[in-house]
C-alpha positions as CSV (number, residue, x, y, z in Angstrom):
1,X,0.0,0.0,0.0
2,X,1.2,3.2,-0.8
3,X,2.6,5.5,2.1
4,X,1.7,9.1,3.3
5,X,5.2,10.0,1.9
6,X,4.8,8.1,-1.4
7,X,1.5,10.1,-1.7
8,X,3.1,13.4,-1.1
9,X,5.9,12.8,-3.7
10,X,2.9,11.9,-6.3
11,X,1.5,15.6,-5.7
12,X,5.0,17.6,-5.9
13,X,5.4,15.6,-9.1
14,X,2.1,16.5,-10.8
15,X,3.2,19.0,-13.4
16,X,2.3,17.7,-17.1
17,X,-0.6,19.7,-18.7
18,X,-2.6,17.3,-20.9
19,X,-2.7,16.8,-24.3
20,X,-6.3,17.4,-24.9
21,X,-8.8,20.1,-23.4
22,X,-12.1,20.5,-22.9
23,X,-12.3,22.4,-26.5
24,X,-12.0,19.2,-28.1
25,X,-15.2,17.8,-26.8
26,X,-17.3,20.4,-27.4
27,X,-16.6,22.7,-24.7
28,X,-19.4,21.0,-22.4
29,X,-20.5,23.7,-19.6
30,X,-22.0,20.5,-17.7
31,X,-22.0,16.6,-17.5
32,X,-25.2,15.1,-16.2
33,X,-26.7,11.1,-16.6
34,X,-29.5,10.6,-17.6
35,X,-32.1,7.2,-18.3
36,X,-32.9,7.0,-21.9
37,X,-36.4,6.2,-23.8
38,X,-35.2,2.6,-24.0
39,X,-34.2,2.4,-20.5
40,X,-30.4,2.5,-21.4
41,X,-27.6,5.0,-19.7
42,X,-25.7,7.9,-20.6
43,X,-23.5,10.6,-19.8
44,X,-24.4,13.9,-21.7
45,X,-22.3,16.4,-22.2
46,X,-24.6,20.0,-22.5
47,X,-23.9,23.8,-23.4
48,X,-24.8,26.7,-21.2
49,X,-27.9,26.5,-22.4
50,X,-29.1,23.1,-22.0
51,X,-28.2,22.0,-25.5
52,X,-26.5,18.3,-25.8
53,X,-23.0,18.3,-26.9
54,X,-22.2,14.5,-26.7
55,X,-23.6,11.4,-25.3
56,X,-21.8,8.4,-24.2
57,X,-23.5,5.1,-23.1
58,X,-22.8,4.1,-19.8
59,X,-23.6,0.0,-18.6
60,X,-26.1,1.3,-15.7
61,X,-27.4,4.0,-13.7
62,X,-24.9,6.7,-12.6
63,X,-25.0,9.0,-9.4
64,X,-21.9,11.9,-10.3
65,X,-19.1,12.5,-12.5
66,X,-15.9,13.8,-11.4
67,X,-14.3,16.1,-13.9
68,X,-10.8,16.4,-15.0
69,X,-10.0,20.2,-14.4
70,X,-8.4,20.3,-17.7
71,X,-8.5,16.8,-19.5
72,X,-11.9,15.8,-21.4
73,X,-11.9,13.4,-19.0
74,X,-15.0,11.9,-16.4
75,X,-15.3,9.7,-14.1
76,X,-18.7,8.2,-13.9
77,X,-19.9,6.4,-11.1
78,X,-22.1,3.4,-10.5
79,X,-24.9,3.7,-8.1
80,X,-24.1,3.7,-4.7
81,X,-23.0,1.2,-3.3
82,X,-21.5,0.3,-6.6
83,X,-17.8,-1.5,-6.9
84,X,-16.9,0.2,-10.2
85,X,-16.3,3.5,-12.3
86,X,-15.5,4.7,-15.4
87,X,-12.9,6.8,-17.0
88,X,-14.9,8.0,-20.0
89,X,-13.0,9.1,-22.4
90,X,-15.0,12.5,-23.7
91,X,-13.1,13.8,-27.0
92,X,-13.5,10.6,-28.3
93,X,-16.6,9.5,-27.1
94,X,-15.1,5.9,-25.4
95,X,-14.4,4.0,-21.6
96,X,-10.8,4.8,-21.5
97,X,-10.8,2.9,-18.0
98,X,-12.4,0.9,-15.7
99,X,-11.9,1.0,-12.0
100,X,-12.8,-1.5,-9.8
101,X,-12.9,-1.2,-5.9
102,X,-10.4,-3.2,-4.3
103,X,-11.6,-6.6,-2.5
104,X,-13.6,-5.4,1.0
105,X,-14.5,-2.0,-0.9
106,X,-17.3,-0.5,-2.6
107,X,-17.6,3.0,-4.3
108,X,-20.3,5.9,-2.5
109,X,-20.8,7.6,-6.1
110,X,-18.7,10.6,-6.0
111,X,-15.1,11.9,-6.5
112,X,-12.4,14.6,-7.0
113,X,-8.9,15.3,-8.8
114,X,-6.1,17.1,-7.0
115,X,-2.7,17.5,-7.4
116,X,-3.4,19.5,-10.9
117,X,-5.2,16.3,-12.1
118,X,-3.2,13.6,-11.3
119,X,-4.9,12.0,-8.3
120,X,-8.2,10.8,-8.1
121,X,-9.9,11.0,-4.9
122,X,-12.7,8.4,-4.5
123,X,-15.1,7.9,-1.3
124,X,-15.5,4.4,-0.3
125,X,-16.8,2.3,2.2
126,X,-14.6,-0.7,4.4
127,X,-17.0,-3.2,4.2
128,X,-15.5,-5.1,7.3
129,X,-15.4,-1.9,9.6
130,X,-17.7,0.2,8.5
131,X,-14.7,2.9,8.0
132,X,-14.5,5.3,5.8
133,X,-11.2,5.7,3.5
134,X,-10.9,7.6,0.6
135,X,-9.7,5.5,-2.2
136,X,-6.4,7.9,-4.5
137,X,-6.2,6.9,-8.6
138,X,-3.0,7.5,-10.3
139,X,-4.2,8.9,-13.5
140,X,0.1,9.2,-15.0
141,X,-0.4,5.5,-14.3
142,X,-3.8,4.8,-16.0
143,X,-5.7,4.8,-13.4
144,X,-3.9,2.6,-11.0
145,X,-4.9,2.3,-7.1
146,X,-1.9,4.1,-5.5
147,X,-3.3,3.7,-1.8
148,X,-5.9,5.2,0.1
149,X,-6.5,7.4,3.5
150,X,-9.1,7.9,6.3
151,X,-12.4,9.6,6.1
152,X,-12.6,10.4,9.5
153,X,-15.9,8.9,9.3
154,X,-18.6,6.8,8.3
155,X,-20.1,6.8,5.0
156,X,-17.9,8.8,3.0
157,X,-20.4,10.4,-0.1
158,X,-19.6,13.5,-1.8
159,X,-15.9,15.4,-1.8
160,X,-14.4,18.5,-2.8
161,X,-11.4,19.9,-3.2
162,X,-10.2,22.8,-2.2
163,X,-7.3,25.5,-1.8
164,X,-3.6,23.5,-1.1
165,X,-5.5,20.3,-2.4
166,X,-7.3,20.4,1.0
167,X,-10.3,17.9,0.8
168,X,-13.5,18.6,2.2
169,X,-15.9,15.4,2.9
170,X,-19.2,14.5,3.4
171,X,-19.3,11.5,6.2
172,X,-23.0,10.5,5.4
173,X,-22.9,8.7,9.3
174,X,-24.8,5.4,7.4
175,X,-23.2,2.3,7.0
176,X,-24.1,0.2,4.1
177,X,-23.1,-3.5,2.8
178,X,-23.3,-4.9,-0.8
179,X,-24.8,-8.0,0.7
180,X,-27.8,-5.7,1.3
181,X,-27.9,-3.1,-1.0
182,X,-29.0,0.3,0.1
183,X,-30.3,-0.8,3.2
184,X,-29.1,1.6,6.4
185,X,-27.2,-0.7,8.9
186,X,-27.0,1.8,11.6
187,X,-29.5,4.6,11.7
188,X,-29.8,4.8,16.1
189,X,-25.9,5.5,15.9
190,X,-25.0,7.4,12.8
191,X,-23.0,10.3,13.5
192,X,-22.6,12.2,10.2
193,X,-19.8,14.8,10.0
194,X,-18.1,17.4,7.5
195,X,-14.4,16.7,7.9
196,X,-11.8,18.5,6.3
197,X,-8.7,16.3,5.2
198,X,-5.0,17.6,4.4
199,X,-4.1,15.0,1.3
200,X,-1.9,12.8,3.5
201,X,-4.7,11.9,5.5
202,X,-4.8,14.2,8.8
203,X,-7.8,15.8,9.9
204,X,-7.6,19.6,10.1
205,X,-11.2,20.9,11.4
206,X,-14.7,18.9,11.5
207,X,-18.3,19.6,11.9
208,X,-20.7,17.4,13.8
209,X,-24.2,17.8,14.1
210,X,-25.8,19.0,17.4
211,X,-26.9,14.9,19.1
212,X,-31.0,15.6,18.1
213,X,-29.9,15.9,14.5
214,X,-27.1,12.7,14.6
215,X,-30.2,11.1,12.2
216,X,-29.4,14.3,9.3
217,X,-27.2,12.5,7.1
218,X,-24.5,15.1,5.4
219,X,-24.4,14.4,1.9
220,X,-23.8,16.9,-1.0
221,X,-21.5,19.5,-0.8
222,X,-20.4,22.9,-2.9
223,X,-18.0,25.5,-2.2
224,X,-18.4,29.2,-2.8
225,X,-15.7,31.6,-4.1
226,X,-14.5,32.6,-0.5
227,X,-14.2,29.1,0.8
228,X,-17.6,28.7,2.4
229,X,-18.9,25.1,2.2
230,X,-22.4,24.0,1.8
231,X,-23.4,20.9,2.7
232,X,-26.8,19.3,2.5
233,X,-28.7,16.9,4.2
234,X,-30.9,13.4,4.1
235,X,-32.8,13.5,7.6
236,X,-33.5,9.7,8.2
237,X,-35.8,10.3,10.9
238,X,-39.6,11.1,11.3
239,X,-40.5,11.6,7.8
240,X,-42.9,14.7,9.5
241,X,-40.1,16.5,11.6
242,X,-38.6,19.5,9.3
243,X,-35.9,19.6,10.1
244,X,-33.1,22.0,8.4
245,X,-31.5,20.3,5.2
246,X,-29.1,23.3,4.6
247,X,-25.7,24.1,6.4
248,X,-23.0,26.4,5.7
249,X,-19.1,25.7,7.0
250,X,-15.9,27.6,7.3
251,X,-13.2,26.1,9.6
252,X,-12.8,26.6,12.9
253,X,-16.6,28.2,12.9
254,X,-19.8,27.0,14.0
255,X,-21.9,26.2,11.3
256,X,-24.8,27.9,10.3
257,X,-27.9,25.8,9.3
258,X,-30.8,27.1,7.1
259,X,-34.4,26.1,6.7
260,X,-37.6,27.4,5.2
261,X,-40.7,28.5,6.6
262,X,-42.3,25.1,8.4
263,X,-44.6,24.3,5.3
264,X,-42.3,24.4,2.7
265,X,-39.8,23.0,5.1
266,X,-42.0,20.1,5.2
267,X,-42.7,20.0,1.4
268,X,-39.1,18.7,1.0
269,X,-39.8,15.5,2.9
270,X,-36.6,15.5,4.4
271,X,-34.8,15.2,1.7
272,X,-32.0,17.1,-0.3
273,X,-31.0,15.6,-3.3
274,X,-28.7,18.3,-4.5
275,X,-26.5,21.8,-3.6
276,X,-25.1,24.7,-5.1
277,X,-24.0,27.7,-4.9
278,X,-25.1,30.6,-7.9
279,X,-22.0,31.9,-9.7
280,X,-22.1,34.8,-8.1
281,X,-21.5,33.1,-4.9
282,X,-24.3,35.5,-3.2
283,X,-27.3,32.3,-3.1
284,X,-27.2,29.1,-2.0
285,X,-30.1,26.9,-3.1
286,X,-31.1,22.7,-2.7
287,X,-33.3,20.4,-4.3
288,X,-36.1,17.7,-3.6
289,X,-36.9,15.2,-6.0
290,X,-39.7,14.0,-3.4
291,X,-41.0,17.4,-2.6
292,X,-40.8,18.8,-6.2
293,X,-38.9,21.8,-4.5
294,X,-36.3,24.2,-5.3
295,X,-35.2,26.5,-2.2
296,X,-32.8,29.2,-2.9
297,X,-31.2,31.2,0.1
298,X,-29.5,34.2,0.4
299,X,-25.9,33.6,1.9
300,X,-25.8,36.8,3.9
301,X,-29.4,37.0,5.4
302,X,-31.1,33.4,4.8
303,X,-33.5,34.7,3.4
304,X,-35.3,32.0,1.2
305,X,-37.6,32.0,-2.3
306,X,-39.0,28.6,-2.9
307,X,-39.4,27.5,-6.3
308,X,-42.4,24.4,-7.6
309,X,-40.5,22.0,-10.4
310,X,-41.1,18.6,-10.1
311,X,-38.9,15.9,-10.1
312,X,-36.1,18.5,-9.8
313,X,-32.7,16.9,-8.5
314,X,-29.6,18.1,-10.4
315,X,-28.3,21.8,-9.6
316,X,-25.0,23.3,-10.9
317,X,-24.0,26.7,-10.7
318,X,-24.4,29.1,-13.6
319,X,-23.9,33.4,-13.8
320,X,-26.9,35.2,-11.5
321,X,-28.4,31.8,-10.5
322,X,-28.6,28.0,-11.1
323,X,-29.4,25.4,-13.6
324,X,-31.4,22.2,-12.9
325,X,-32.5,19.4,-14.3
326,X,-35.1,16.9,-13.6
327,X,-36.8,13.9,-14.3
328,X,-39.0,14.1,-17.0
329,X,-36.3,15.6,-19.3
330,X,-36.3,19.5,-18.4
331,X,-33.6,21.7,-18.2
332,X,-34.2,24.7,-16.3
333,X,-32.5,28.3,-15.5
334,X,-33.2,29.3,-12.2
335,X,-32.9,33.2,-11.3
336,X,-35.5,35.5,-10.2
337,X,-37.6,33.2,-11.7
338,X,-37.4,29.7,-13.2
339,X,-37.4,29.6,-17.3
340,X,-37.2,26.8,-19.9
341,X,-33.7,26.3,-21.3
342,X,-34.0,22.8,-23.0
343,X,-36.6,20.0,-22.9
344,X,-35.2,16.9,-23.8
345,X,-38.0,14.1,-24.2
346,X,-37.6,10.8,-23.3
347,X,-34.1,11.6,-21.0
348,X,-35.1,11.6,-17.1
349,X,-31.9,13.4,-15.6
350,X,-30.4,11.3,-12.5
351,X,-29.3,13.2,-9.5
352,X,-26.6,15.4,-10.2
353,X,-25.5,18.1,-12.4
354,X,-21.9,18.4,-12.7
355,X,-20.3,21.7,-14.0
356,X,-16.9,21.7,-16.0
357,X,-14.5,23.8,-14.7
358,X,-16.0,24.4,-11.1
């Protein structure tokens, strides 16, 4: 297994630009999956405007897609709790790789480059423990396990990187086992947490919920221009109890937690599927698939404006506001108002909205 030291002297080393840029598929502003008419999968590649760019079939239902910074390069990932991902390939429209979790491992669905796009960062699961490890990809070496470091938690799902190749994850507090799908193992003693991870593996700061929200299972996060992380939530208790699905983070502060007024609070069901800030950085908004709700806050009062789409899961930044996606094919712009950018009939958009470059 590759050693903390080993690790560091892959990240001084990262220096070759790629051959290939974004340009050369299409300049995509987003990725997204999406089930097709037939029931197949893809990854789409889509302008600005909601517009498909490419499409590339993928072998089953994905969750996110980590994208290269600079390389026309995703990684798609299978369904949580899935044991593989792929390196697709996007200039040419192909699986360049397949990576497969390593024996006592599966995948949580999300992941991130650092070292200037030489490392992947993958969140995992150690089936035996319960542990959470963070899986690192050499992509100079095609893709080749290269060891792997603590979450700090349990149930690693979503990760970002930040400034100094910091990481930022979501410890979701479930435990899961392939032997029984998505089934929660350990709901009366999750303890979800935002931990922040140098890339050798130390914990720097985390955040950990007050004990009569240990049920609100962090899982999305997104990260505004100045460094604030939002991270939102899955509450896994009484399906009436509306509780906040919204936090914001900055280390070594208390976070700040966000919720509508009590109806519309309860009209997302405690559930948020997805987070993002606008590209302004000024609004921070979440989705519900179940509640068919967008809620947009303003980062420096809270204020909120609730939005009615339904279905609507995938969010991604875009300049002024947001752009969603949703089940039944739409593609929405999300400002002042909401307004049509694209329908695309016969897609239903999975979860997540990935934008290039973010």
């Amino acid at each position: 297994m590759t050693t903390r030291r080993t690790f560091l002297a892959t990240l001084l080393a990262a220096s070759t630009a790629p051959a290939l840029s974004w340009a050369d598929a299409g300049n995509p502003a987003y990725l997204g999956a999406a089930r097709d008419r037939d029931g197949g999968h893809a990854l789409y590649g889509l302008d600005a405007a909601g517009a498909r760019i490419f499409r590339i079939p993928l072998p089953a239902r994905g969750h996110a897609a980590a994208a290269h910074p600079d390389a026309p390069e995703a990684v798609a990932f299978a369904r949580r709790p899935g044991t593989f991902a792929l390196v697709i390939d996007c200039a040419r429209g192909r699986v360049a790789h397949r990576l497969e979790a390593p024996a006592g491992r599966h995948f949580y669905g999300h992941g991130a480059f650092v070292a200037a796009g030489d490392v992947l960062c993958t969140t995992e699961n150690e089936i035996d423990t319960g542990e959470g490890r963070i899986g690192l990809w050499s992509r100079r070496e095609g893709y080749a396990r290269i060891g792997e470091i603590r979450s700090h938690g349990i149930g690693p799902h979503d990760i970002l990187r930040m400034d100094g190749d910091v990481l930022a994850v979501a410890n979701g507090g479930i435990r899961t086992h392939p032997d029984t799908g998505r089934e929660k193992l350990n709901i009366d003693t999750m303890r979800p947490s935002l931990a922040w991870i140098t890339p050798d593996g130390d914990l720097l700061d985390a955040v950990v919920l007050a004990p009569d929200l240990h049920r609100n299972s962090i899982r999305h996060l997104a990260q505004a221009p100045d460094g604030t992380v939002a991270f939102a939530m899955q509450w896994q208790g009484e399906p009436g109890d509306a509780v906040p699905l919204l936090g914001l983070a900055r280390r070594g502060h208390e976070p700040v937690l966000l919720a509508a007024e009590l109806g519309e609070q309860m009209a997302m069901q405690g559930y948020a599927g997805s987070v993002a800030f606008s590209g302004d950085g000024r609004s921070v908004a979440i989705t519900s698939p179940r509640g068919g709700r967008l809620h947009r806050f303003d980062v420096a009062t809270g204020a909120v404006t609730p939005y009615r789409r339904g279905d609507v899961c995938g969010l991604a930044p875009a300049p002024g506001g947001f752009t969603a996606t949703d089940g039944l094919g739409g593609i929405v712009a999300v400002g002042r108002d909401v307004a049509p950018l694209a329908a695309h009939d016969g897609l239903s958009w999975d979860n997540h909205l990935v934008a290039i470059g973010a």
